[in-house]
C-alpha positions in Angstrom: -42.0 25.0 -39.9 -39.3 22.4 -39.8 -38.4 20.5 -43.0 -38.1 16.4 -43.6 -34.0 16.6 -42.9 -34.4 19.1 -39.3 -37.0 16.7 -38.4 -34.8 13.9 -39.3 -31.8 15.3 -36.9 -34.0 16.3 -34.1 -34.7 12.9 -33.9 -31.6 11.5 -34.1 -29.5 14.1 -31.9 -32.1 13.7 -28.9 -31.4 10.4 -28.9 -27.5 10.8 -29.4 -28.0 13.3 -26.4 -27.7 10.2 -24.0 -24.2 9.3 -25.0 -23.3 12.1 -26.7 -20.4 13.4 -23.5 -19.4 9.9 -23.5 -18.9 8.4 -26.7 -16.0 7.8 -29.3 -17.4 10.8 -32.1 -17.7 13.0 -29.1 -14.6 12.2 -28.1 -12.9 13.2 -31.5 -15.4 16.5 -31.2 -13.0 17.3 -28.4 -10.4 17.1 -29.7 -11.3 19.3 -32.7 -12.5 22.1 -30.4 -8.8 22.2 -28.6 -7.4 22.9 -32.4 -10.1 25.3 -33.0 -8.7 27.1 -30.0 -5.7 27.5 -31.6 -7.1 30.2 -34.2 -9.7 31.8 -32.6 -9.2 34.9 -29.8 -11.8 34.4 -27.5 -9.8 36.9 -24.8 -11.7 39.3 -23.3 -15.2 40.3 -22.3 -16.6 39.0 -25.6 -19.9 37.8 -26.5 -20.0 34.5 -28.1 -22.1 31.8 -29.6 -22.0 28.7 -30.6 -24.4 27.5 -33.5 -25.2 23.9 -33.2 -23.6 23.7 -29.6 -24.4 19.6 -28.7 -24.1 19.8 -24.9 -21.9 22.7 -24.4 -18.7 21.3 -24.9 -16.5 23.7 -26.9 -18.1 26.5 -24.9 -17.2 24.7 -22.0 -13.7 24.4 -23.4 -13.8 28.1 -24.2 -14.9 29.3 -20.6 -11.6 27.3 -18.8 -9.8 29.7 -20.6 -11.7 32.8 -20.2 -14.2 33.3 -17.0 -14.8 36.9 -18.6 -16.9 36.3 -21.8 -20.1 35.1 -22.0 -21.2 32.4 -23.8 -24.5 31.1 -25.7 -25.1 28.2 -27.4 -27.7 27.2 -30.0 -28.9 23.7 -31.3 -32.2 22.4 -32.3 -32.2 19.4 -30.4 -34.3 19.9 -26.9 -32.4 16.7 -25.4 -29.1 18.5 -26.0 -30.1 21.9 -25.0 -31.6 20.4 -21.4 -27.9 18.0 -21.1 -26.1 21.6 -21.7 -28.0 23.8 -19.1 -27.5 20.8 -16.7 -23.6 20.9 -17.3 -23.9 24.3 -17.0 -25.6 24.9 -13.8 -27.2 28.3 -12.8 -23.7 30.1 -13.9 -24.7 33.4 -15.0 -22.5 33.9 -17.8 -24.0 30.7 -20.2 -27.5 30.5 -21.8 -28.6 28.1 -23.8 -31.8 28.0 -26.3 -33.4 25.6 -28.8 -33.5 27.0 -32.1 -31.7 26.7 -35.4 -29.2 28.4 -37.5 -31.8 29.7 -39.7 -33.7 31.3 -37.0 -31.2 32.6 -34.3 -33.5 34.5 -31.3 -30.8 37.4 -31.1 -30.6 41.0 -31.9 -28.7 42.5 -34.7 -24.8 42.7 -34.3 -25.0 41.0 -30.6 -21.5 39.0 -30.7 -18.6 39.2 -31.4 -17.5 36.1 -32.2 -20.2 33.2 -33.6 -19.0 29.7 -34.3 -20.0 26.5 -36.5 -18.0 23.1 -35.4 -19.4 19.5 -37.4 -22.5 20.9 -38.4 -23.0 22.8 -41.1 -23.6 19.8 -43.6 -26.9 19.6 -41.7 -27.9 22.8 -43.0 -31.1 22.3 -45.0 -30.5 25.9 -46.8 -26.3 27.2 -46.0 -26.2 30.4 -47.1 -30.0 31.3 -45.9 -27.9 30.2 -41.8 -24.7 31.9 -42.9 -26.5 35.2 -43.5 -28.5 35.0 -40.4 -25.1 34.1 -38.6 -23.5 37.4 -40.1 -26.7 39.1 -38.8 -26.0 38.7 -35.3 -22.6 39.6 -35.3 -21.0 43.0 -34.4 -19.7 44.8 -37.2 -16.2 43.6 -37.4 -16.7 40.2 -35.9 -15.6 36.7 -36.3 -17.6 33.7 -37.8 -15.6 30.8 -37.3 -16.3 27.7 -39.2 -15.3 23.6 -39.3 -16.9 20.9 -40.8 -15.7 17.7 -42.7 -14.6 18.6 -46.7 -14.9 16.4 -49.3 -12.3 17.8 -51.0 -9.9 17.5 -48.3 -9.3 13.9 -48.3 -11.0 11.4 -51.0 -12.5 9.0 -48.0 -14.7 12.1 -47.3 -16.1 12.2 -50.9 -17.1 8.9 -50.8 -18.6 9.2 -47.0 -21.0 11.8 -48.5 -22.2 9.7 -50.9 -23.3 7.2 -48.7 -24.7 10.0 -46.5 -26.7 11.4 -48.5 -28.3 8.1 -49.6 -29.1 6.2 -46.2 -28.5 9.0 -43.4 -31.3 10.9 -43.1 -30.8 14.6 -42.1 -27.2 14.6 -44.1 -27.6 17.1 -46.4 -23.6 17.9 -48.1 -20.3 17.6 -47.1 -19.2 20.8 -49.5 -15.5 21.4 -50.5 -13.4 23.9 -49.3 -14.2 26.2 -52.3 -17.8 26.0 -52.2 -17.8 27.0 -48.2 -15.2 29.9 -49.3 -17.7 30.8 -52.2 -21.1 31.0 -49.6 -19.1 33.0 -47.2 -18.3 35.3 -50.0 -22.2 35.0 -51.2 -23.5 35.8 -47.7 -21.2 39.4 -47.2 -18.4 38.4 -45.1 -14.8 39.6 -45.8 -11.7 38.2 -45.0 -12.2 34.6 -45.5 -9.1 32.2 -45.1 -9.0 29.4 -45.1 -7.3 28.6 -41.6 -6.4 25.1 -41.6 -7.1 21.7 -43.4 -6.5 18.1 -41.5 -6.6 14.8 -42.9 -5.6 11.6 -42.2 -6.0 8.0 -40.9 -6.2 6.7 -37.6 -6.0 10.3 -35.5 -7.4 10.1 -32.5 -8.6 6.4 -33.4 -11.1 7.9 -35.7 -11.2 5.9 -39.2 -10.3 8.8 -41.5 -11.2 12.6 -41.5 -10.5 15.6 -43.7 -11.7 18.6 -42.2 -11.6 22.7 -42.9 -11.5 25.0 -40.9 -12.5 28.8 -42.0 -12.7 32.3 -40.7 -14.6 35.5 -41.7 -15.1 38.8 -40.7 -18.5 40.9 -40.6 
């Protein structure tokens, strides 16, 4: 059954789905998922998936660079889901579902490499999705995570706050330490933290302050 806040975001991302490829936030999405590439090995036939996955776009990314993986992308917006397959076409090596990070419809150790990009402060109950995530992961495989922290640049602090008080389905922008400290909680190992960005005006976005995270099953 779907709490207040997933109800909330369904809402709001099927309705972002229409502009979602086109807009300025989606445009700074991009740009995120071209630094993510930076740290994470994709090479190979690996199996991967994306939790939260919009319309595909950083598994799109992913699949320029390697034609051998497969991917599979999750979100719990049915708008999204539809805009992704779409993008997608009938090529064999993508499949996308509707479901959320709490309830991921794979097997036991089935990737080896799972990913979280500007979503996990929707997470009604983080560490309840982390340990799912670590669930359907290989033994010895990647969880990549990055998400705005509030920690990382004060603008972020005070965005939460006003989040959390008039956007609906905004649960917490966490700081880097209290991400680090789930990850721990859930069972992974080797947690770094990979790389922290903030500024003004990047990418003609207002201000960010981001983190970016790896573990290992």
């Amino acid at each position: 059954m779907e709490n207040n806040d997933t109800s909330e975001n369904i809402k709001r991302f099927d309705s972002w789905a229409k502009t979602y490829d086109t807009d300025r936030i989606s445009s700074w999405f991009r740009y995120i998922h071209k630094m993510m590439l930076e740290h994470i090995d994709i090479s190979g036939k690996k199996k991967i998936l994306d939790v939260g996955c919009g319309t595909g776009n950083a598994l799109a990314l992913m699949a320029k660079e390697n034609r051998e993986a497969e991917y599979y992308g999750i979100d719990i917006s049915a708008q999204m889901i539809k805009n992704a397959r779409e993008k997608t076409g009938n090529l064999a090596n993508f499949e996308f579902k509707i479901a959320n990070s709490e309830n991921i419809p794979y097997k036991d150790n089935s990737f080896h490499l799972v990913f979280s990009s500007n979503s996990f402060h929707h997470y009604p109950n983080p560490l309840k999705a982390l340990k799912e995530i670590k669930r359907v992961l290989k033994d010895g495989g990647t969880f990549f995570l990055e998400d705005a922290c509030r920690d990382v640049f004060f603008p972020i602090w005070l965005q939460n706050i006003y989040r959390q008080k008039f956007e609906k389905g905004h649960i917490k922008y966490y700081t880097t330490s209290e991400i680090t400290g789930f990850l721990k909680e859930a069972g992974f190992k080797h947690i770094k933290i990979v790389k922290t960005l903030k500024g003004i005006g990047i990418k003609k976005k207002a201000f960010t302050g981001i983190g970016m995270f790896s573990a290992r099953k």
